[in-house]
N, C-alpha and C positions, 0 to 999 in steps of 0.2 A: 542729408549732407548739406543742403540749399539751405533748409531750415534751420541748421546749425550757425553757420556762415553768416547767415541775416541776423543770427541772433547775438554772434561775436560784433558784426558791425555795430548793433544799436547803443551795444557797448562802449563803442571804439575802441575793440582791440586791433582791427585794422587798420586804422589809422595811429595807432601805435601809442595810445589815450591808454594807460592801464589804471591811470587812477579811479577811476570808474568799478571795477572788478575789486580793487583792494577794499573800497568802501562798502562794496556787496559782500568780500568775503567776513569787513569787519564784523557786518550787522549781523549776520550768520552765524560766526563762530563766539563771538564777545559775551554774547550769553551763555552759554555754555562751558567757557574759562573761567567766568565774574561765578556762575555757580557752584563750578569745582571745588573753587579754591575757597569761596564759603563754606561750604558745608564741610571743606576738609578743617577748614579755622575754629569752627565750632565745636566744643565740648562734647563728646557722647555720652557721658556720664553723668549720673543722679544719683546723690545721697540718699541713704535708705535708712529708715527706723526701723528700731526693736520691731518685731509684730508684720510688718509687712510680707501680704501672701500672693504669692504668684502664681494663680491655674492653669498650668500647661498643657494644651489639648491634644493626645496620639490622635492622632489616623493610620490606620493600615494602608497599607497597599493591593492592587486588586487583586493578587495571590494569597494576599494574606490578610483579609479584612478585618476588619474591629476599629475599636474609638476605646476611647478612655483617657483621663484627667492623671496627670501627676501634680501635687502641691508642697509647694517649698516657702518654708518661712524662714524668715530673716532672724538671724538669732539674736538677743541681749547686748551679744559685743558689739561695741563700736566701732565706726569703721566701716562697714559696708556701703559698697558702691556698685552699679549695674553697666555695664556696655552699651546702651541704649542700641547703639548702631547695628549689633549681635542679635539682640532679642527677636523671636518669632512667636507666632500662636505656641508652637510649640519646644522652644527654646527660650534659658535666659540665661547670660551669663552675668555673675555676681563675682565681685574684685575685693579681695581684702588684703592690704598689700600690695604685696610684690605677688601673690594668690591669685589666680584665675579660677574659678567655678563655674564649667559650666554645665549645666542639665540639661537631658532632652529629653521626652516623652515620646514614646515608641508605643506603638500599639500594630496587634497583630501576630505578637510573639508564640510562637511554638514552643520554641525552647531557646532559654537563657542562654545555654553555655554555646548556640550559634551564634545568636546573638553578639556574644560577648565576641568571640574570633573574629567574625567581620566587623564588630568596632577595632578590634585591635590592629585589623588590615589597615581600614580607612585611617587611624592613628598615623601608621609608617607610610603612608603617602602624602599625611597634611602637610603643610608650612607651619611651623617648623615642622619637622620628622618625627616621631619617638617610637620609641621600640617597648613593647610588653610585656616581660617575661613574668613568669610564678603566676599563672593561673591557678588560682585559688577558691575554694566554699565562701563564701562569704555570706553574713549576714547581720541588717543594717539594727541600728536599735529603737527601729520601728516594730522590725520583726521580717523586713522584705526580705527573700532570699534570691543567690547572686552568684557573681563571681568575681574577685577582681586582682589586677594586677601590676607590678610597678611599671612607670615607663621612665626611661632614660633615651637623650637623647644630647643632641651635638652643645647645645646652650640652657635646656630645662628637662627639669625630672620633675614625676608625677604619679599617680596612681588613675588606673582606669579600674570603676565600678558599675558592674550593670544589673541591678537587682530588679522585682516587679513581683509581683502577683498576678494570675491567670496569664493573661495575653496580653496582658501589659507592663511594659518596664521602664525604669529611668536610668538612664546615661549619665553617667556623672564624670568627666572628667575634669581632676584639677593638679594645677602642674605652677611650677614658680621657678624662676633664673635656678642654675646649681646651686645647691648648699643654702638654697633659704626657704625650701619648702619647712624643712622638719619644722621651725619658730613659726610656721599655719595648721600643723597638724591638729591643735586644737581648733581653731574657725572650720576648718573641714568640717572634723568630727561633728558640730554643732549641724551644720548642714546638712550632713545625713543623717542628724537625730529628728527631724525636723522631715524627713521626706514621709510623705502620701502617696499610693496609688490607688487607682479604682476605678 
């Protein structure tokens, strides 16, 4: 408590001096606003060519170990763009349009069609929300098999796909504002022409 008090005096806030404390809190907090509000100014997004491949690494969980590689290439159409800010080792989301894509690499998998329901969970808890009805066989025209199914929700509608081979799967969720998905149905499609696992 003494050592508190000595340490408000050196400041003078005792003596009723706060300008001293404003200048400590400027120095303190100014970096930290000056950073915010950059990195929120700056662009997260990068133009992608035809051909560009992205190697996504699963890891399991210690219930459910394994590793393994999903790869996705960038298809011909023009117009692709990435979320930089989104991307992880094991995630990348890819934008075309009003289109969101994003992929995950999951390793570890047991079985798909678990899989597939606790994605559909985690869906109806995200920002936004959406809901996934018509779980379905699905299968990609790589040859991965799957399940997938639409989502709708308060502002965007989507489909969720989760196909893989052995113990390892890819997440595919893509969703766009109402009523302008169907006009990306094709750039989807390209992108799960395009998926690898292994």
């Amino acid at each position: 408590m003494v050592d508190g008090a000595v340490r408000l005096n050196r400041l003078g806030l005792e003596r009723g001096r706060t300008w001293s404390a404003v200048v400590m809190a400027i120095l303190v907090f100014a970096p930290a606003v000056i950073w915010s509000h950059w990195n929120n100014s700056v662009s997260g997004e990068r133009e992608l060519s035809a051909g560009d491949r992205f190697v996504l690494t699963a890891v399991g969980t210690p219930d459910a170990p394994g590793t393994g590689t999903v790869v996705v290439t960038v298809p011909d159409d023009d117009g692709w763009t990435t979320d930089t800010g989104n991307n992880r080792a094991s995630r990348i989301d890819l934008v075309h349009g009003p289109a969101v894509v994003e992929v995950t690499a999951v390793a570890g998998v047991n079985d798909m069609s678990v899989l597939f329901d606790r994605q559909r969970r985690d869906q109806s808890n995200a920002d936004p929300a959406m809901f996934t009805t018509g779980k379905r066989s699905y299968e990609s025209p790589t040859g991965l098999t799957g399940y997938a199914g639409n989502m709708t929700g308060e502002r965007y509608s989507g489909v969720l796909i989760v196909v893989g081979r052995g113990a390892v799967a890819a997440v595919v969720v893509a969703y766009a504002p109402l009523g302008r998905l169907d006009g990306e149905t094709k750039a989807i499609e390209q992108i799960l022409a395009t998926l690898e696992v292994s």
